[in-house]
C-alpha positions in Angstrom: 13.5 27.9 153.2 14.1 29.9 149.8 14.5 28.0 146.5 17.9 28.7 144.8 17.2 30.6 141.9 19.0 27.9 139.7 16.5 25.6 140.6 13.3 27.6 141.0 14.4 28.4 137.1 15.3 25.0 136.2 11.8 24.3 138.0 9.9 26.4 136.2 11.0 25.7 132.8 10.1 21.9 133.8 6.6 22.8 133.8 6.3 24.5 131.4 8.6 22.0 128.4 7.9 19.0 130.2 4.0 18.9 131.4 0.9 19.8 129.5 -1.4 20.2 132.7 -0.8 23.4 133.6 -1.8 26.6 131.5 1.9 27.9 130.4 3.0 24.5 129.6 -0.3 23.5 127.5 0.3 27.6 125.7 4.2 26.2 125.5 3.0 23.1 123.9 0.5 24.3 121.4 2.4 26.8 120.3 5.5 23.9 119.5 3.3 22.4 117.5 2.2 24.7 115.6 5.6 25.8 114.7 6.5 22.4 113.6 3.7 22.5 111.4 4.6 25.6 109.2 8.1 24.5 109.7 7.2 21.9 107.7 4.7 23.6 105.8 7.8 25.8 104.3 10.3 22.5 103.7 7.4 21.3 101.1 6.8 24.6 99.8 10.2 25.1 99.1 10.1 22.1 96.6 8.0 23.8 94.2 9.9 25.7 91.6 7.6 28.4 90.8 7.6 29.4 94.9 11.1 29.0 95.5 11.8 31.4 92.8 9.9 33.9 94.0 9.8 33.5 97.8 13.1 31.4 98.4 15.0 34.0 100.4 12.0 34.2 103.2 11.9 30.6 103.1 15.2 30.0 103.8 15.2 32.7 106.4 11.9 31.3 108.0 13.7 27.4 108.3 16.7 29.2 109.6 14.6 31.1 112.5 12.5 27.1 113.0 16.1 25.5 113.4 17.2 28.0 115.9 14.3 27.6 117.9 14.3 23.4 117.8 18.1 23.6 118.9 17.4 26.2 121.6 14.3 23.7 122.8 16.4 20.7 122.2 19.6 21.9 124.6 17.1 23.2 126.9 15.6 19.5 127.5 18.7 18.3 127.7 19.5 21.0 130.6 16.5 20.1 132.3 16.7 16.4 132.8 18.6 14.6 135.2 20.1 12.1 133.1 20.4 13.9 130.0 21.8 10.5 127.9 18.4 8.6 129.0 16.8 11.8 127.3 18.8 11.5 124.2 18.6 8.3 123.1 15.3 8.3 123.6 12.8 8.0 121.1 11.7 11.7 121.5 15.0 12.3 122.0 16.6 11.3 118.7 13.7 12.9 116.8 13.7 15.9 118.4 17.8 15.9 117.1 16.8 14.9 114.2 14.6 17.7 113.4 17.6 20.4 114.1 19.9 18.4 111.9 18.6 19.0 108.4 19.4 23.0 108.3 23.3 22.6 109.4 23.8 19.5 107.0 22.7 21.4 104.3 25.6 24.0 104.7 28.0 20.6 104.0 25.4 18.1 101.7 22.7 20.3 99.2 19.2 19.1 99.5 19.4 17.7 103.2 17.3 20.3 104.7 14.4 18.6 102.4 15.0 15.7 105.2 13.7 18.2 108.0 10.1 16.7 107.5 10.8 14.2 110.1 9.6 17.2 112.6 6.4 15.7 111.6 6.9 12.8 114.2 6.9 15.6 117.4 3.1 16.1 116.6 2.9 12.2 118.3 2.9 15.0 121.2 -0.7 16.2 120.6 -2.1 13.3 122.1 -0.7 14.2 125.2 -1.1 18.3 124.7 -4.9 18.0 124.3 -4.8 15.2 127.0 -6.3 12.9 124.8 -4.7 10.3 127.0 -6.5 7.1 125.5 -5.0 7.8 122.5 -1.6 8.0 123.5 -2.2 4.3 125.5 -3.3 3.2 122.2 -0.1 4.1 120.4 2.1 2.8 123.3 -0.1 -0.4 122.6 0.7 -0.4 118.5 4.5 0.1 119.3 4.4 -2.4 122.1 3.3 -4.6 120.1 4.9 -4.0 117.0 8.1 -4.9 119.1 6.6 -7.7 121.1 6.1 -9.5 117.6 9.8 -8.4 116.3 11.0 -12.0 116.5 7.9 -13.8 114.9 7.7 -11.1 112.2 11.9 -11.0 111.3 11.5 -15.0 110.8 8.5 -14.6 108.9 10.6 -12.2 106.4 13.4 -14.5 106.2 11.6 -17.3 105.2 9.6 -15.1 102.6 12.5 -13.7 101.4 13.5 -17.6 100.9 10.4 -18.4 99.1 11.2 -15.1 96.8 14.2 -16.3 95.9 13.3 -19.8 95.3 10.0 -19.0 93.2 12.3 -15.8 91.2 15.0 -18.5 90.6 12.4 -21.1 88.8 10.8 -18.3 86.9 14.2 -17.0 85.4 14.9 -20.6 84.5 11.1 -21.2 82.8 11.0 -17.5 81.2 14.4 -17.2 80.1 15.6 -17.8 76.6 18.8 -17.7 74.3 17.6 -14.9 71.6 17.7 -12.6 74.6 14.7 -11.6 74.0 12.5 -12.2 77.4 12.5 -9.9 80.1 13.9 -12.1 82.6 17.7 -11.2 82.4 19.2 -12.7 85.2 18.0 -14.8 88.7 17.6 -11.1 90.3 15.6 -9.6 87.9 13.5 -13.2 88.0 12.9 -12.3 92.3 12.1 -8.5 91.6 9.5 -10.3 89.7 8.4 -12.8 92.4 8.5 -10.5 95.2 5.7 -8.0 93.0 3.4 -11.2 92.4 3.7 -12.4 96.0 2.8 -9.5 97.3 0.0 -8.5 94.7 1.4 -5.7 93.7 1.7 -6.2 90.1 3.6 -3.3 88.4 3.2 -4.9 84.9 6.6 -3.6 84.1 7.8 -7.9 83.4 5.0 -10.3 82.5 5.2 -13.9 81.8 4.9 -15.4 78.7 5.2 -19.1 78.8 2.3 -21.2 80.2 4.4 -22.7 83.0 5.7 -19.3 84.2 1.9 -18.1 83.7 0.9 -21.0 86.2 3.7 -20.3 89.0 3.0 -16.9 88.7 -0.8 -17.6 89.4 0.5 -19.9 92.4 2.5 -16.9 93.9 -0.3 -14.3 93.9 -2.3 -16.8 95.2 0.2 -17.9 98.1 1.0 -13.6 98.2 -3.1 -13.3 99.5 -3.0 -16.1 102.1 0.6 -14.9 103.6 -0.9 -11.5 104.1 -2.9 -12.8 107.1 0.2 -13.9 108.7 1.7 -11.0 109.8 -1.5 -9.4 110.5 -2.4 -12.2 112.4 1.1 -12.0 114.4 0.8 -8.4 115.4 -2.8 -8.2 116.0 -2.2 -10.9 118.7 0.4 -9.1 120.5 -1.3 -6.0 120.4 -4.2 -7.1 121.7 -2.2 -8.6 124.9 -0.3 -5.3 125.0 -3.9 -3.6 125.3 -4.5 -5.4 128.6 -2.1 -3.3 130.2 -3.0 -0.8 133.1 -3.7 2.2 132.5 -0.6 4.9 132.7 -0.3 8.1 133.2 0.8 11.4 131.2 3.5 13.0 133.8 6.7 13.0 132.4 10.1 11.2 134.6 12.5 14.1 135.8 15.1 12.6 135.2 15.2 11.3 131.3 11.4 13.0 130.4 9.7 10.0 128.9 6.1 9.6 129.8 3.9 6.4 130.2 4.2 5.7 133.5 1.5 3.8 135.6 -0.9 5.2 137.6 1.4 3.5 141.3 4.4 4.0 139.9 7.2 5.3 142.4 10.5 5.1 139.9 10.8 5.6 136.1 10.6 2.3 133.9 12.9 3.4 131.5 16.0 5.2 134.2 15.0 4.5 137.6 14.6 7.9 138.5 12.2 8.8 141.6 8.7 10.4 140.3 7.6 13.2 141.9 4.3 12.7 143.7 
């Protein structure tokens, strides 16, 4: 039975946007990548003054011709798919919007097209173009468990954020005096400062002067350098529990394009949609 041509197009195009395995989509691929990279390469170099001046106009016209060919890629993936919402609010999804956006805001808002280095999150795709596979598991494994640990880690800020407030409080009250002359204004100023000591970074830019405030401060970098451990300890857990997940594969779903499926899976985990064997 002959294939409609609709379809033998539609399939064709699949292979090649979708799937790295075979030699036109790998070429397809590559070649993506490559012009994300001096997509991006013209973005930065049109932030430096002396370039701009003098090549400004090709640079403009280059990010132009990179926009065009992002939104014809982008509307092409959403043609392909069979549920073309699952594909947009995707992950991949929203980037790959996001990285035709900058040029057409800049017609409305000046300097938005600066904002087109977010294309730099489509090379995540390399892993899968050069089918280094076992890195792409391992950054599944950092995100899944960077969102397994989502609930430990938000109360972990709120109750640091607490202890910021708190210690930035005492220091305003200890450090401040009448001649107006210390550095520690008001109670927010006073938790800018306790947020720098806790976590040991120490701009320098407001110092303590009095030895209580001297003391607390010491306290605070001290407590900053045994918190650190928590949330390292929180996420490394749940990664390491994400990590003893089976192995997946690279084949993209037909119906919303996301990959990661396992190696016996019959339906998509993210839209339900049957895998083709």
């Amino acid at each position: 039975m002959k294939r409609h041509p609709i379809r033998s197009l539609k399939h064709e195009l699949w292979e090649i946007i979708f799937e790295a395995e075979t030699p036109m989509g790998k070429l397809f691929d590559v070649a993506l990548l490559v012009l994300i990279g001096a997509s991006v390469l013209a973005v930065m170099l049109e932030s430096v003054s002396s370039i701009e001046v003098q090549y400004g106009r090709i640079l403009i016209f280059s990010e132009w011709v990179f926009t065009i060919i992002f939104t014809l890629e982008y509307l092409l993936r959403i043609w392909l798919v069979r549920r073309p919402a699952r594909y947009i609010f995707s992950f991949y999804g929203l980037v790959d919007l996001l990285s035709c956006l900058p040029s057409y805001l800049a017609l409305i808002f000046a300097g938005s097209s600066h904002f087109a280095v977010i294309r730099l999150l489509r090379l995540l795709r390399m892993f899968r173009v050069l089918k280094m596979v076992g890195h792409v598991r391992g950054g599944d494994t950092i995100m899944r468990g960077l969102a397994a640990s989502r609930a430990k880690i938000t109360v972990f800020f709120f109750a640091m954020s607490i202890f910021a407030m708190i210690a930035g409080t005492l220091m305003y009250i200890v450090e401040s005096n009448e001649d107006g002359t210390s550095a520690f204004t008001s109670i927010p100023i006073g938790i800018y400062y306790a947020i720098v000591s806790i976590t040991t970074v120490g701009y320098g830019d407001i110092t303590a002067h009095t030895p209580l405030g001297q003391l607390i401060t010491s306290l605070m970098v001290l407590a900053g350098y045994a918190i650190i451990a928590v949330p390292t300890g929180i996420v490394a857990g749940d990664m390491v529990r994400q990590a003893m997940h089976a192995d997946e594969t690279s084949d993209a779903c037909p119906g919303c394009g996301v990959h990661g499926h396992l190696t016996d899976a019959t339906y998509c985990r993210k839209c339900g949609e049957q895998l083709e064997p």
